[in-house]
MDTraj code that builds the backbone (N, CA, C; nanometers):
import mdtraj as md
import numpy as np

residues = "UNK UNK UNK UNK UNK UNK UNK UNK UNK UNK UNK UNK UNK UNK UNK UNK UNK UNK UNK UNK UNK UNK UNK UNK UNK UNK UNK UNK UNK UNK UNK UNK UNK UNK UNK UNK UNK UNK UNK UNK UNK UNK UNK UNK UNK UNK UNK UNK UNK UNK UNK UNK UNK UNK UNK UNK UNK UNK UNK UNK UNK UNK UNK UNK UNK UNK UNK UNK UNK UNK UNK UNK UNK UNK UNK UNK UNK UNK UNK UNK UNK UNK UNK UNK UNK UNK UNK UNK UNK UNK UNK UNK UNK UNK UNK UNK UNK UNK UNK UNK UNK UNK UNK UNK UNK UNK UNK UNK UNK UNK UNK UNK UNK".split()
xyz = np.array([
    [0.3600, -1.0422, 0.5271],
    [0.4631, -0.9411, 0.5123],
    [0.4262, -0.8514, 0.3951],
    [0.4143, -0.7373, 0.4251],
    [0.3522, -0.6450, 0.3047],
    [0.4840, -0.5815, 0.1909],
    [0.4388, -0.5541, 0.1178],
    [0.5497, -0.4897, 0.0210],
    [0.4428, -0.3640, -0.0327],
    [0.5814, -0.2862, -0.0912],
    [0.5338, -0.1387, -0.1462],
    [0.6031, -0.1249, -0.2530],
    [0.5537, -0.0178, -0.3572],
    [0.5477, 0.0326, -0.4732],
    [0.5673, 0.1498, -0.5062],
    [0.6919, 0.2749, -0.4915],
    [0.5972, 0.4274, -0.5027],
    [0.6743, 0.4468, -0.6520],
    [0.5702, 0.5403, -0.7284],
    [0.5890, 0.6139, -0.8471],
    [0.6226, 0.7521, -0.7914],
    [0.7322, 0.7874, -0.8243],
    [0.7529, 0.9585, -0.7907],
    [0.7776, 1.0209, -0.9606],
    [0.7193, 1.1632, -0.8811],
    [0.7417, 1.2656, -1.0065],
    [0.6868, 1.2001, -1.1367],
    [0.5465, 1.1435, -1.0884],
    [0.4749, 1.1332, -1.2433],
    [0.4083, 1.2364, -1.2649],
    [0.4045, 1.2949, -1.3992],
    [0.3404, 1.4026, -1.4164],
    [0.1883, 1.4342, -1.4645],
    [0.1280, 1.3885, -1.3650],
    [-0.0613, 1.3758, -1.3454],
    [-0.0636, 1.4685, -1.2617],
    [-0.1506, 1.5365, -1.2288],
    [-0.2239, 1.6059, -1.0777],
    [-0.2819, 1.4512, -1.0138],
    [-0.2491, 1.5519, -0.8621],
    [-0.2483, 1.4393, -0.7546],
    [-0.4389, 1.3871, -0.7944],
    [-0.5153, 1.5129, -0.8091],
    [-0.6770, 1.4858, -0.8065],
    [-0.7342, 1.3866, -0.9501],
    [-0.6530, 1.3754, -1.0382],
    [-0.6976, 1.3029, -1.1515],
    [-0.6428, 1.1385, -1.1091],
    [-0.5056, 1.1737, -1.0394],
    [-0.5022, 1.0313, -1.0044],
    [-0.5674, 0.9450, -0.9046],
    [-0.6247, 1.0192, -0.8129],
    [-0.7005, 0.9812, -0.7277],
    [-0.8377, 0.9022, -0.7817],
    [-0.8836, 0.9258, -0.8900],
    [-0.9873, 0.8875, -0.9398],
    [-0.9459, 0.7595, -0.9292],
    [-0.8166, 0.6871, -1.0151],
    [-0.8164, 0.5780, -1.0319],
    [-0.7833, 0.4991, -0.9068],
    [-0.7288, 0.5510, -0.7777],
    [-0.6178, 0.5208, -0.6439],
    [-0.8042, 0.4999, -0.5926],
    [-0.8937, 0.5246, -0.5676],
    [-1.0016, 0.5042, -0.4993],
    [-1.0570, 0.4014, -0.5476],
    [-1.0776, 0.3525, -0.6861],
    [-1.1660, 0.2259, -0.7421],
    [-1.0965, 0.1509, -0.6494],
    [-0.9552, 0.1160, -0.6285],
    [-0.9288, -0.0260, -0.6470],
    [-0.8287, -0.0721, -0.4479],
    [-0.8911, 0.0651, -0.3731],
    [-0.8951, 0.0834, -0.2295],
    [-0.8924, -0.0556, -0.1494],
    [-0.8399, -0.2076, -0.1527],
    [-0.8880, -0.2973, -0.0267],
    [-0.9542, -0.3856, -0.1296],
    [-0.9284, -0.4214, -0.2680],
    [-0.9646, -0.4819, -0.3708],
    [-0.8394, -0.5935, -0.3643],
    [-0.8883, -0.6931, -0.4004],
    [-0.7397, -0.8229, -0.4218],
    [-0.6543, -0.7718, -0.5616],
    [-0.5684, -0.8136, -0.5744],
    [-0.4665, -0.7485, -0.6843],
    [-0.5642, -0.7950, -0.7810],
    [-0.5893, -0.8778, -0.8212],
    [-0.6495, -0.9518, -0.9497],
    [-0.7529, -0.8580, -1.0115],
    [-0.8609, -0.8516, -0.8939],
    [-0.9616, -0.7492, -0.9130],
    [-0.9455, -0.6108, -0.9722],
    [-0.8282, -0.5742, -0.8746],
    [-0.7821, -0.3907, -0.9011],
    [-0.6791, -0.4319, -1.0765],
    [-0.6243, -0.5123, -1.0679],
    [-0.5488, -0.5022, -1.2574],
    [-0.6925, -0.5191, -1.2771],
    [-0.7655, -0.5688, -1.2791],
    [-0.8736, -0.6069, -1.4345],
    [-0.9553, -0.4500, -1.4170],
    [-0.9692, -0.4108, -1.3047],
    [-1.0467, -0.2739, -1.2982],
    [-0.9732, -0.1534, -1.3730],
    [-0.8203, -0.1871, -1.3231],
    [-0.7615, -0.0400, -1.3746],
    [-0.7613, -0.0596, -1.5170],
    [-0.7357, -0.2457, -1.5770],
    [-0.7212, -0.2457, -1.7539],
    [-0.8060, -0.2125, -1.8071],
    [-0.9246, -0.1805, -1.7429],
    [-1.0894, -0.1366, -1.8334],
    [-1.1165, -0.0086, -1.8026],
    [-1.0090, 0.0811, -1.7022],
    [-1.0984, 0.2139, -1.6945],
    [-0.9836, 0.3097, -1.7944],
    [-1.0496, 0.3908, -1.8972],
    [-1.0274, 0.4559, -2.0288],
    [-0.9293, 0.6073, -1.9372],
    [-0.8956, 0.5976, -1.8399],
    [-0.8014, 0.7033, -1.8027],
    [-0.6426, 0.6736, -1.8265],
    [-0.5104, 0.8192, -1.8059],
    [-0.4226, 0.8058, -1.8136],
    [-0.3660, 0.7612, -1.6524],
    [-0.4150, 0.7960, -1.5332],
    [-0.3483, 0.7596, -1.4417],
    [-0.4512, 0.6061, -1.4184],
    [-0.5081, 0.5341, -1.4680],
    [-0.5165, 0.4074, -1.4544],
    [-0.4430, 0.3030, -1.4841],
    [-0.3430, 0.3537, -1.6174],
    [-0.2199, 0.3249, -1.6729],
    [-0.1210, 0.3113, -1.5579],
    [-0.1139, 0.4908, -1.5392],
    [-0.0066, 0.4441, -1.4089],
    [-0.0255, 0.3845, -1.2557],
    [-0.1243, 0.4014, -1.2887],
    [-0.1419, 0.2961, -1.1361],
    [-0.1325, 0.1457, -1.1486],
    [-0.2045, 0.1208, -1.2459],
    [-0.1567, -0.0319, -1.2965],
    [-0.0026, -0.0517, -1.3035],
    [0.0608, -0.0015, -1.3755],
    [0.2170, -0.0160, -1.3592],
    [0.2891, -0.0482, -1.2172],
    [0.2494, 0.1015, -1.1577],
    [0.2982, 0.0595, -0.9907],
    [0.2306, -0.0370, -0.8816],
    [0.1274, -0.0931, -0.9533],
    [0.0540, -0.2173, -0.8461],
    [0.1120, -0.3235, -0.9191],
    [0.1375, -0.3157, -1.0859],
    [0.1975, -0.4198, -1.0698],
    [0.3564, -0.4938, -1.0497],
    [0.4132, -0.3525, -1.0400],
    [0.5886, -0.3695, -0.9288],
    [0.5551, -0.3922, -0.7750],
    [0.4317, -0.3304, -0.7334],
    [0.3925, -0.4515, -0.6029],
    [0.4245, -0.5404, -0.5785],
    [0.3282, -0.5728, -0.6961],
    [0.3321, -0.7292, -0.6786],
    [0.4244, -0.8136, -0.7002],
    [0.5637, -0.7712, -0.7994],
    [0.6535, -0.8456, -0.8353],
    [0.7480, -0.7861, -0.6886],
    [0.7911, -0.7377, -0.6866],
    [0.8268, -0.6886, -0.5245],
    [0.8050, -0.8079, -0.4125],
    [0.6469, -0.8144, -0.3914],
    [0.5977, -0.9448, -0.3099],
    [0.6239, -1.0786, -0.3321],
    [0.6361, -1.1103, -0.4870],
    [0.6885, -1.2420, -0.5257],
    [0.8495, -1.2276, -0.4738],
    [0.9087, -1.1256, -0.5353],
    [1.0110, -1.1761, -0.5641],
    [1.1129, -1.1816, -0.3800],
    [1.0847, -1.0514, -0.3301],
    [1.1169, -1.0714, -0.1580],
    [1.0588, -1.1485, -0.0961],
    [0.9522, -1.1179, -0.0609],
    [0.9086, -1.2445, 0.0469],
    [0.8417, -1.3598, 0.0176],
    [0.8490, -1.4076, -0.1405],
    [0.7656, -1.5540, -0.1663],
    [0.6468, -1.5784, -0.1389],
    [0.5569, -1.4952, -0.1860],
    [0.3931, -1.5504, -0.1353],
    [0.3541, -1.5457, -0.2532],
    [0.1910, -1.6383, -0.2491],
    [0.1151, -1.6373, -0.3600],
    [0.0664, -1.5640, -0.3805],
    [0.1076, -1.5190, -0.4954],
    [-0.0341, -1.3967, -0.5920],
    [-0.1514, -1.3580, -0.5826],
    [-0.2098, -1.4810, -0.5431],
    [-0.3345, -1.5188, -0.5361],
    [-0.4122, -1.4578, -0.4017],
    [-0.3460, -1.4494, -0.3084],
    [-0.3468, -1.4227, -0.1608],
    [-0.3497, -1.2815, -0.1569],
    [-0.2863, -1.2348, -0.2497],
    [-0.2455, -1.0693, -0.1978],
    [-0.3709, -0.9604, -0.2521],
    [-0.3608, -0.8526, -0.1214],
    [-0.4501, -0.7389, -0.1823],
    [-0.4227, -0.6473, -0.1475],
    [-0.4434, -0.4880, -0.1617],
    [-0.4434, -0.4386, -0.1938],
    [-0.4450, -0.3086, -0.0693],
    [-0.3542, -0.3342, 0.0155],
    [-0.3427, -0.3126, 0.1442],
    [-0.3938, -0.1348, 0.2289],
    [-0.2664, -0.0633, 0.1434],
    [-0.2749, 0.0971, 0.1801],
    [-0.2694, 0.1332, -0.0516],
    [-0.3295, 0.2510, -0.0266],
    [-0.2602, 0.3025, -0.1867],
    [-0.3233, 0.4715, -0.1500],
    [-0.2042, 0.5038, -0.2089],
    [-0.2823, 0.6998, -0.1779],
    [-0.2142, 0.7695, -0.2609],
    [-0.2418, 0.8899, -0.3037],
    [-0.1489, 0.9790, -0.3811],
    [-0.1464, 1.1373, -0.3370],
    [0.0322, 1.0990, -0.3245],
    [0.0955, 1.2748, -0.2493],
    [0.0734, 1.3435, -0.3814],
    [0.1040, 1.4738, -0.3546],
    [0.1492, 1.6092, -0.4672],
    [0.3097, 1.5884, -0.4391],
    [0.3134, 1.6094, -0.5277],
    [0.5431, 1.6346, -0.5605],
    [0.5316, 1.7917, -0.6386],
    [0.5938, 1.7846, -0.6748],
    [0.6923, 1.9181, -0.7051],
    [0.6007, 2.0029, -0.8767],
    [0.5646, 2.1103, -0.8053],
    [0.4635, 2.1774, -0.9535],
    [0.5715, 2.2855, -0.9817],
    [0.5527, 2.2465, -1.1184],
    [0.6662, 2.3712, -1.2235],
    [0.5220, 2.4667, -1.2646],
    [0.5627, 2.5770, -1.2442],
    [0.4891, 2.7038, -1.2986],
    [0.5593, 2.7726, -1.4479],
    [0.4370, 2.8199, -1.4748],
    [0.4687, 2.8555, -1.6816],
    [0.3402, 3.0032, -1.6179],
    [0.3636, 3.0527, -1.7349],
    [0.2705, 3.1566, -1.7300],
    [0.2179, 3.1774, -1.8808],
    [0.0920, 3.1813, -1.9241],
    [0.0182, 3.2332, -2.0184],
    [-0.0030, 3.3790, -2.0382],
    [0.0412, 3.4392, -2.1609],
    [-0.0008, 3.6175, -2.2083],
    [-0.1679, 3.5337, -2.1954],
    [-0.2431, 3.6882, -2.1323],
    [-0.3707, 3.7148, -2.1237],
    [-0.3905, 3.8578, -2.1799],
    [-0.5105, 3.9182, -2.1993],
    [-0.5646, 4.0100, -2.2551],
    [-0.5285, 4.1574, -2.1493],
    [-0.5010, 4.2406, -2.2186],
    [-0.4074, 4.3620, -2.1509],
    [-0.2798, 4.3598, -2.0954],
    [-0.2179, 4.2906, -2.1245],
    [-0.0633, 4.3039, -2.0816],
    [-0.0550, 4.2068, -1.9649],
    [-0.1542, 4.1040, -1.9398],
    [-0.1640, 4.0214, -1.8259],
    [-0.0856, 3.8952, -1.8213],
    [-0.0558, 3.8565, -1.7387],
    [-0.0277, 3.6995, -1.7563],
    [-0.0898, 3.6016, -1.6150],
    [-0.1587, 3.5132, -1.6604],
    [-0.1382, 3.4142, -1.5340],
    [-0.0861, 3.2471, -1.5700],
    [-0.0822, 3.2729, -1.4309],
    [-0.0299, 3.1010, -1.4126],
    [-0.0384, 2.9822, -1.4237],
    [0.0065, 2.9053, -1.5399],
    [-0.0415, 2.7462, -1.5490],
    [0.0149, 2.6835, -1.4498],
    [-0.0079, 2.5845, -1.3912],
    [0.0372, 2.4837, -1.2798],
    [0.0493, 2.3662, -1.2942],
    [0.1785, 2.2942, -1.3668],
    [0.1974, 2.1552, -1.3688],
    [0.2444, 2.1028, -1.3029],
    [0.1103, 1.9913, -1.2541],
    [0.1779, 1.8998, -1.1036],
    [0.2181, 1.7957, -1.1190],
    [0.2585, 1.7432, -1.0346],
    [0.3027, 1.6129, -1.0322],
    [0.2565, 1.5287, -0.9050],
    [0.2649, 1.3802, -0.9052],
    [0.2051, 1.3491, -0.8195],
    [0.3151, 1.2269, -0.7306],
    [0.3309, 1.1571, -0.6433],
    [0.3810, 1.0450, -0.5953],
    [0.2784, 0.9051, -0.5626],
    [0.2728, 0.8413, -0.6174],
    [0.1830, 0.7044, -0.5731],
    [0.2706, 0.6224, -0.5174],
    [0.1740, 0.5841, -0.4082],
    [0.2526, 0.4779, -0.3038],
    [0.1485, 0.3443, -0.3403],
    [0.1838, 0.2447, -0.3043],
    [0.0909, 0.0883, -0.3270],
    [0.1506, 0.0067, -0.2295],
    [0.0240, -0.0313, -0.1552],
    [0.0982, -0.1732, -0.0174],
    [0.0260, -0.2528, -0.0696],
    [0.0831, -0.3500, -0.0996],
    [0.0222, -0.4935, -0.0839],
    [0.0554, -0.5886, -0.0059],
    [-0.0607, -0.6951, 0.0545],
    [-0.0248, -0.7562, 0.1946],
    [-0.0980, -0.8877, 0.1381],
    [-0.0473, -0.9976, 0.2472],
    [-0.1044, -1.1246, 0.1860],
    [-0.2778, -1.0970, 0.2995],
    [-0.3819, -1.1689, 0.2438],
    [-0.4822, -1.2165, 0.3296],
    [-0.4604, -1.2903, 0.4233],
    [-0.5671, -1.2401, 0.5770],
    [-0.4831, -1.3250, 0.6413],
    [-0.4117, -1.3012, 0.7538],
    [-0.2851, -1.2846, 0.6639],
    [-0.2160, -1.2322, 0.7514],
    [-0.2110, -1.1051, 0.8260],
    [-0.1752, -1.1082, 0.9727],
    [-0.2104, -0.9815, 1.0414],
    [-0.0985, -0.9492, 1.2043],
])
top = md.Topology()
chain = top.add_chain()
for i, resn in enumerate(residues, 1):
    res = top.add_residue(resn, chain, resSeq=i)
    for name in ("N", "CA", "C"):
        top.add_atom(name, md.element.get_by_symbol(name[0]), res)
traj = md.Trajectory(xyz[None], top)
């Protein structure tokens, strides 16, 4: 029985978080925490966070071992970008773009199918 995880409206771009959402793709939970605690990024932080409400999710609803579970679906949407604008040279302005992103996390026992 799989369980899920989503982070909404964190404020990363969807493409920086992806860096960390690809290491740890079909990895057992154990593997993907020790990967995300060693990689020196900010959305490795948050991905660790939301894999590990996964996992307490999976303990705590459907009772399986820890040990068993991996790392099923994980992907990251775009959510909602606030626009700002920067003065540029001649009376110009353009557009900064702060995004945001949504992370989803499935975790499923091995196995099971």
């Amino acid at each position: 029985m799989e369980s899920r995880s989503i982070a909404r409206y964190v404020r990363i771009s969807p493409q920086k978080a992806r860096l960390a959402v690809n290491m740890i793709r079909g990895k057992g939970v154990e593997e993907a925490l020790a990967v995300l605690d060693f990689t020196p990024k900010k959305s490795a932080r948050i991905v660790a966070k939301t894999l590990r409400s996964a996992i307490a999710n999976a303990e705590d609803t459907q009772n399986v071992d820890v040990d068993k579970l991996y790392v099923k679906t994980i992907f990251v949407d775009g959510g909602p970008t606030t626009g700002r604008y920067r003065p540029r040279a001649q009376g110009r302005a353009t557009p900064i773009r702060k995004r945001c992103s949504h992370i989803t996390v499935v975790v499923d026992e091995i196995g099971e199918n």
